[in-house]
LOSE-346678 format. One line per field, with one value per residue (C-alpha): residue in three letters; chain; x, y, z. Coordinates in steps of 0.02 Angstrom, whole numbers, m for minus. Each point is the difference from the previous one (the first is absolute). Layout:
// residues N
code = c(ALA, ...)
unit = c(A, ...)
c1 = c(X, ...)
c2 = c(Y, ...)
c3 = c(Z, ...)
This chain:
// residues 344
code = c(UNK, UNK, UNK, UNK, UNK, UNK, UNK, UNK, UNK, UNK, UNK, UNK, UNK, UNK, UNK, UNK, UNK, UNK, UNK, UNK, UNK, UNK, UNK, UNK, UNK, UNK, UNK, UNK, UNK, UNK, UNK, UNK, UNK, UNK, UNK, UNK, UNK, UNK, UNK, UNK, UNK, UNK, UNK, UNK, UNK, UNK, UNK, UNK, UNK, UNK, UNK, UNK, UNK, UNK, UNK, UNK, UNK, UNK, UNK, UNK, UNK, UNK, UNK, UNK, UNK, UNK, UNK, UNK, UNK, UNK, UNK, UNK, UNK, UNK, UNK, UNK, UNK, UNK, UNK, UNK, UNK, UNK, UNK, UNK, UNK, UNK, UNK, UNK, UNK, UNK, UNK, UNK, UNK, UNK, UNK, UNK, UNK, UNK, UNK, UNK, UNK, UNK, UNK, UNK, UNK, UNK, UNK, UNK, UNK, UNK, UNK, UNK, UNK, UNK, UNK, UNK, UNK, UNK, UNK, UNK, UNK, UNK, UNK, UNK, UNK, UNK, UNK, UNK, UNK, UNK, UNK, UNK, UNK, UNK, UNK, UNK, UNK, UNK, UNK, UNK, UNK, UNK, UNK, UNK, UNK, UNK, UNK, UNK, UNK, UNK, UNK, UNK, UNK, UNK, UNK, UNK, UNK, UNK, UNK, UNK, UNK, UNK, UNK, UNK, UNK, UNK, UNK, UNK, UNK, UNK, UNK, UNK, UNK, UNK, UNK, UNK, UNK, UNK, UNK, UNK, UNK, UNK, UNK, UNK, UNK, UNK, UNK, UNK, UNK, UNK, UNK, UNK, UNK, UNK, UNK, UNK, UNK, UNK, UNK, UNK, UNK, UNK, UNK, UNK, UNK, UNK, UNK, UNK, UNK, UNK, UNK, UNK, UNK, UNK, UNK, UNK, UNK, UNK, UNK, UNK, UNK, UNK, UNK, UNK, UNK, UNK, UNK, UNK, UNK, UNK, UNK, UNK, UNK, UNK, UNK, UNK, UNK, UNK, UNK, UNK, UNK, UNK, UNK, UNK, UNK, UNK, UNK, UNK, UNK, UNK, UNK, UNK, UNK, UNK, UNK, UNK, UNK, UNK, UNK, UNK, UNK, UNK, UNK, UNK, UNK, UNK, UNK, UNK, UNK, UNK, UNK, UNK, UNK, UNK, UNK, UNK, UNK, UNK, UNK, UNK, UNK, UNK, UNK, UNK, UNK, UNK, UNK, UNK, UNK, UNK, UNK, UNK, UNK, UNK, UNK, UNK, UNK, UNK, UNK, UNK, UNK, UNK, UNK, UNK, UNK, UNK, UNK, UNK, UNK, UNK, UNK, UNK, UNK, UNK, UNK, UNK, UNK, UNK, UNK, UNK, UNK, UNK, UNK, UNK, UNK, UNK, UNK, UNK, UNK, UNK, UNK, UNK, UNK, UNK, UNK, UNK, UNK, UNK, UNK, UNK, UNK, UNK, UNK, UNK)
unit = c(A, A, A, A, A, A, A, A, A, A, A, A, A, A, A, A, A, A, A, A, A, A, A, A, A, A, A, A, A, A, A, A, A, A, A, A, A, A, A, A, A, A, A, A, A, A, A, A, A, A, A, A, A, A, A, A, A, A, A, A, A, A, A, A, A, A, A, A, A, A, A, A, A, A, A, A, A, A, A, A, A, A, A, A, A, A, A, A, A, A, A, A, A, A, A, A, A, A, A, A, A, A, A, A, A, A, A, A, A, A, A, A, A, A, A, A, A, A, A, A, A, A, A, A, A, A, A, A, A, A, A, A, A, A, A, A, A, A, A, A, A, A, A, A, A, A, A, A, A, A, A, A, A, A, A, A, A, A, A, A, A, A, A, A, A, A, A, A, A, A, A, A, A, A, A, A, A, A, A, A, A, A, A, A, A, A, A, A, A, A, A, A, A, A, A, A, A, A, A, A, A, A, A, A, A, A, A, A, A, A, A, A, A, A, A, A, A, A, A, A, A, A, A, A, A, A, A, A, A, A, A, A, A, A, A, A, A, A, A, A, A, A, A, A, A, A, A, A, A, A, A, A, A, A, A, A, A, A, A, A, A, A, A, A, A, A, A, A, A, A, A, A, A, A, A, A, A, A, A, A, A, A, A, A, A, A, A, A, A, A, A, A, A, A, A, A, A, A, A, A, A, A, A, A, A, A, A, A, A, A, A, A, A, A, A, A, A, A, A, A, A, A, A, A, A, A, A, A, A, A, A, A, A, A, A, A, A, A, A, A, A, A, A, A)
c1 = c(1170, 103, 163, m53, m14, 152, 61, m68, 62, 189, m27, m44, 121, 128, m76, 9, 186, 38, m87, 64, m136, 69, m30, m157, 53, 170, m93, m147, 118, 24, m127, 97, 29, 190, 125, m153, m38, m185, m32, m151, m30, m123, m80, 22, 124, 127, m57, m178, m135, 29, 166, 12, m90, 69, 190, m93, m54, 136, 127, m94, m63, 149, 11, m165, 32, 102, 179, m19, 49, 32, m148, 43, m106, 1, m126, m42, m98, m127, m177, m53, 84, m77, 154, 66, m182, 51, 188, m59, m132, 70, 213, 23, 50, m127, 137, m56, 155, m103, m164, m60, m106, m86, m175, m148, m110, 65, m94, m161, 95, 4, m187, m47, 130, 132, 123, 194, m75, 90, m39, m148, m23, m87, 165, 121, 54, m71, 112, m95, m20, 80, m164, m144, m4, m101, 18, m19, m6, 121, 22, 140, m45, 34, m158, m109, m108, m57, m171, m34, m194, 66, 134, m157, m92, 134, 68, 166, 99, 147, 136, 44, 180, m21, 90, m109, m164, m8, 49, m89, 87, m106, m156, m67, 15, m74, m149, m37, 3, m138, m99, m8, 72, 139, 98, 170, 141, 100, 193, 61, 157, 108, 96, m61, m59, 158, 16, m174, 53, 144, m139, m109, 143, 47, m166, m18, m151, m102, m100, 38, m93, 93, m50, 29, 116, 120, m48, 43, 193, 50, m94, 12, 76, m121, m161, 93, 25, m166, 80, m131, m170, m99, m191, m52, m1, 0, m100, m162, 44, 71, 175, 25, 127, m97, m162, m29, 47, m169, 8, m18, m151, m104, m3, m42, m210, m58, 14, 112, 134, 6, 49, 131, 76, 14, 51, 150, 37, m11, 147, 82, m3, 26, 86, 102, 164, 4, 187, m17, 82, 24, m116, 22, 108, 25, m140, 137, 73, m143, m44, 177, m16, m178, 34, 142, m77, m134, 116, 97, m146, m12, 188, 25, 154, m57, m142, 92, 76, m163, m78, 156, m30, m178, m28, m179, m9, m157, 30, m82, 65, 36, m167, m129, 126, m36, m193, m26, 63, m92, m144, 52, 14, m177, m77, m178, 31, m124, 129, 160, m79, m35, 175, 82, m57, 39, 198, 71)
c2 = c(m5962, m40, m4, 195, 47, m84, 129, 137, m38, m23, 179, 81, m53, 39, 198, m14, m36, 130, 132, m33, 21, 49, m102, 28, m72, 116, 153, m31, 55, 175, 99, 129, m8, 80, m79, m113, 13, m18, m51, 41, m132, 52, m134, 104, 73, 132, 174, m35, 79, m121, 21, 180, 11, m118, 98, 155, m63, m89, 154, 90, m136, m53, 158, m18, m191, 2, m63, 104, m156, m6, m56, m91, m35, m150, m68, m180, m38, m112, m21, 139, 31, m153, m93, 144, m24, m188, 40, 114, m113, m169, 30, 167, 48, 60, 101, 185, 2, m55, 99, m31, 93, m85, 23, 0, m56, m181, 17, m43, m124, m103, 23, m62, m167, 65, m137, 43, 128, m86, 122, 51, 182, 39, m65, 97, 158, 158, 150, 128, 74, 161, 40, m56, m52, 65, m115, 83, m63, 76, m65, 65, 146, m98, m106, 160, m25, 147, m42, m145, 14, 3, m150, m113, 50, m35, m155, 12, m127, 94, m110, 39, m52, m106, m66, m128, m60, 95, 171, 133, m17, m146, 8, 171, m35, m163, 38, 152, m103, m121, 126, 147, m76, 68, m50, m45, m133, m46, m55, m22, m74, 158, 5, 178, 173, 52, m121, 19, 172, m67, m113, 156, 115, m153, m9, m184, 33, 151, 31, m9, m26, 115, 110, 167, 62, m148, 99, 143, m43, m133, 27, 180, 15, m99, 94, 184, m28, m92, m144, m83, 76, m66, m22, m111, m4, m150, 75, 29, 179, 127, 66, 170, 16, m96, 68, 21, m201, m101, m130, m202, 9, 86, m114, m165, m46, m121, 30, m184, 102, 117, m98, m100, 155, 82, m171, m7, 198, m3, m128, 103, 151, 28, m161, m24, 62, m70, m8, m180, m90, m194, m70, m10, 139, 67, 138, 110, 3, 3, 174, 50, m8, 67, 166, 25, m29, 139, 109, m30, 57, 153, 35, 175, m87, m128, 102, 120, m155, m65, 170, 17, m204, 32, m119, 14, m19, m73, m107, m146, m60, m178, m11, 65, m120, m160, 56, 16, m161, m71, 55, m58, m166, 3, 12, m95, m189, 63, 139, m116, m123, 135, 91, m187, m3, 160, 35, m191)
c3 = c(m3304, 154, m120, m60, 193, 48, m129, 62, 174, m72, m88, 150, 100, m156, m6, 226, m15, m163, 99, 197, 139, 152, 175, 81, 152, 22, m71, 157, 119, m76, m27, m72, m183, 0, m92, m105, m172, m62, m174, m91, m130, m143, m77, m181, m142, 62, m73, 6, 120, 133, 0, m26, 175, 76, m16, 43, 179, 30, m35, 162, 110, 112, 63, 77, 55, 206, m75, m155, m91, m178, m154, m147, m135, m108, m127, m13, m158, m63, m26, 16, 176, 69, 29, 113, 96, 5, 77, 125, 69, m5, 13, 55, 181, 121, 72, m51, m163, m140, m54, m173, m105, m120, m117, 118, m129, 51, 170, m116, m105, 161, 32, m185, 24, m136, m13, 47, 179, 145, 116, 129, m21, 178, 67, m50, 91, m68, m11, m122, m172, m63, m97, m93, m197, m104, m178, m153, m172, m121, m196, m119, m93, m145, m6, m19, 150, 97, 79, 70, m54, m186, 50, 46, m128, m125, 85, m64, 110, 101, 47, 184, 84, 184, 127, 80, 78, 144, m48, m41, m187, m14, 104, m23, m205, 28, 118, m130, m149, 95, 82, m130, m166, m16, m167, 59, m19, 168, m44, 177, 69, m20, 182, 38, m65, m32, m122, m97, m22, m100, m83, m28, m54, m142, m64, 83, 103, m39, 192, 159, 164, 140, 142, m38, 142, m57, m186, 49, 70, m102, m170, 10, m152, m114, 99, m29, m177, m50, m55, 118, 8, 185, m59, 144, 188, 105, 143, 69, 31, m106, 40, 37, m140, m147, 14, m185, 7, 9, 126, m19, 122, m112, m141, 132, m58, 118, 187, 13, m147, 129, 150, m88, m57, 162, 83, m117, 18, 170, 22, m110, 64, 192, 33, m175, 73, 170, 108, 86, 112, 25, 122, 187, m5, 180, 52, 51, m164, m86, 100, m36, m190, m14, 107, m101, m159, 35, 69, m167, m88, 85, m11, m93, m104, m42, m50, m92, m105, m43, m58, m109, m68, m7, 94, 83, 184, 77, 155, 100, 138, 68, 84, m133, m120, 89, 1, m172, m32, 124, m80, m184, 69, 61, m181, m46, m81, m145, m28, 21, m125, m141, 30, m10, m168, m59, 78, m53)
């Protein structure tokens, strides 16, 4: 075991040096940000919801940052974003360069003990979320499904393309085949949604657990021409825009189905796509980055850019973000125990 960390520490400190973090100690005394570069590193695939977002803010968030310095984006892969969760707490600067944004879901992998977390989520510096997921369940049109009452009935297994434990690619299918039955296969390990749609669109995996604003942008083409057919939401509320879509809630029988769902949906949904960054950050910075990232969200460009993406908009900000996972981290042992069980 100590040889495997000693590895881990050596490939940190590889990914520190391939990525450059600026000095903390010469960037304290400027508070200005003119002249700096900021990199946003997203823990998943380029092309892919995360990253699709990620460009989005960071084309339109210098300009709102004292300096107006410049944003680049780079994606650091692997298990399912948790080794860019890894980087940011344990190598990266606390300087105000690096922000990472990486699958929330992992907050409650730490809570449940999943092997590889080497962070401490309360720690980190909090920035915000451009909006809320809402997961839906699509399958290819080819497997016939349409209703999800007649899937379950049927129990025709659906093989659905992952990334890893921790995302809502894996959990939401996986607390929904426990809780209500669902008949589903997970093949995960694919490095991000961009590349299950490639799965999907070869006939290698046949569903798909994704949140339907990334749906909308980046698998706009499947949804548009019914190649895949959403019969499932992941939520304990309907969205406005799928209301003919039953939701997962719904089909939960026992009161403890119920919790466990919403436990699971809840991390995935307003803290999935947070922008962190590395603890001990200064406060100052800190302040820096989340005004700006609000007033990003509220920028008419940048809005104009996401309306054209379709890319939904629904902000939290840095505050209500460090909350939330707060309060995931304050879950029942009973709870943690079952959950354990179900999300290894």
């Amino acid at each position: 075991m100590k040889t495997l960390d000693n590895i881990g520490r050596i490939v940190l400190i590889a990914i520190s040096l391939l990525f450059g973090a600026g000095s903390a100690e010469t960037f304290a005394q400027d508070s200005s940000y003119q002249g700096k570069t900021i990199r946003i590193i997203v823990g998943l695939a380029a092309g892919g919801g995360y990253d699709v977002y990620a460009r989005a803010i960071a084309r339109h968030m210098g300009k709102h940052i004292p300096g107006n310095p410049a944003i680049a984006v780079e994606n650091m892969t692997g298990a399912g974003s948790l080794v860019s969760a890894n980087y940011l707490y344990k190598v990266a600067r606390p300087d105000g360069l690096i922000i990472s944004h990486f699958i929330g879901g992992l907050f409650l992998h730490q809570l449940l003990g999943k092997p590889g977390i080497e962070f401490d989520a309360p720690k980190f510096e909090f920035i915000g979320t451009p909006m809320q997921d809402n997961f839906v369940l699509g399958v290819a049109k080819s497997t016939g499904v349409t209703d999800v009452e007649k899937w379950l009935a049927s129990k025709q297994v659906v093989k659905f393309g992952g990334i890893a434990s921790g995302t809502g690619s894996d959990d939401v299918p996986n607390i929904l085949k426990a809780t209500i039955g669902l008949p589903l296969q997970l093949v995960s390990g694919y490095k991000g949604t961009s590349e299950i749609r490639l799965a999907f669109n070869g006939g290698e995996v046949s569903g798909v657990s994704i949140s339907w604003e990334s749906a909308k942008s980046t698998w706009r083409k499947e949804v548009e021409r019914g190649d895949m057919v959403i019969v499932l939401q992941g939520n304990t509320k309907s969205h406005p825009e799928l209301t003919k879509v039953p939701i997962s809630i719904n089909f939960a029988k026992t009161d403890e189905a119920k919790k466990l769902m919403q436990i699971v949906l809840q991390a995935h949904g307003p803290t999935v796509r947070p922008f962190v960054l590395p603890p001990r950050t200064p406060k100052d910075r800190v302040q820096i980055l989340r005004k700006a990232f609000i007033d990003t969200m509220k920028d008419p460009e940048f809005l104009a850019e996401t309306r054209k993406a379709n890319l939904d908009i629904n902000p939290t900000d840095g505050a209500t973000l460090e909350q939330n996972v707060q309060e995931i981290m304050k879950l029942e042992p009973t709870l943690v125990a079952k959950l354990k069980e179900i999300l290894k």
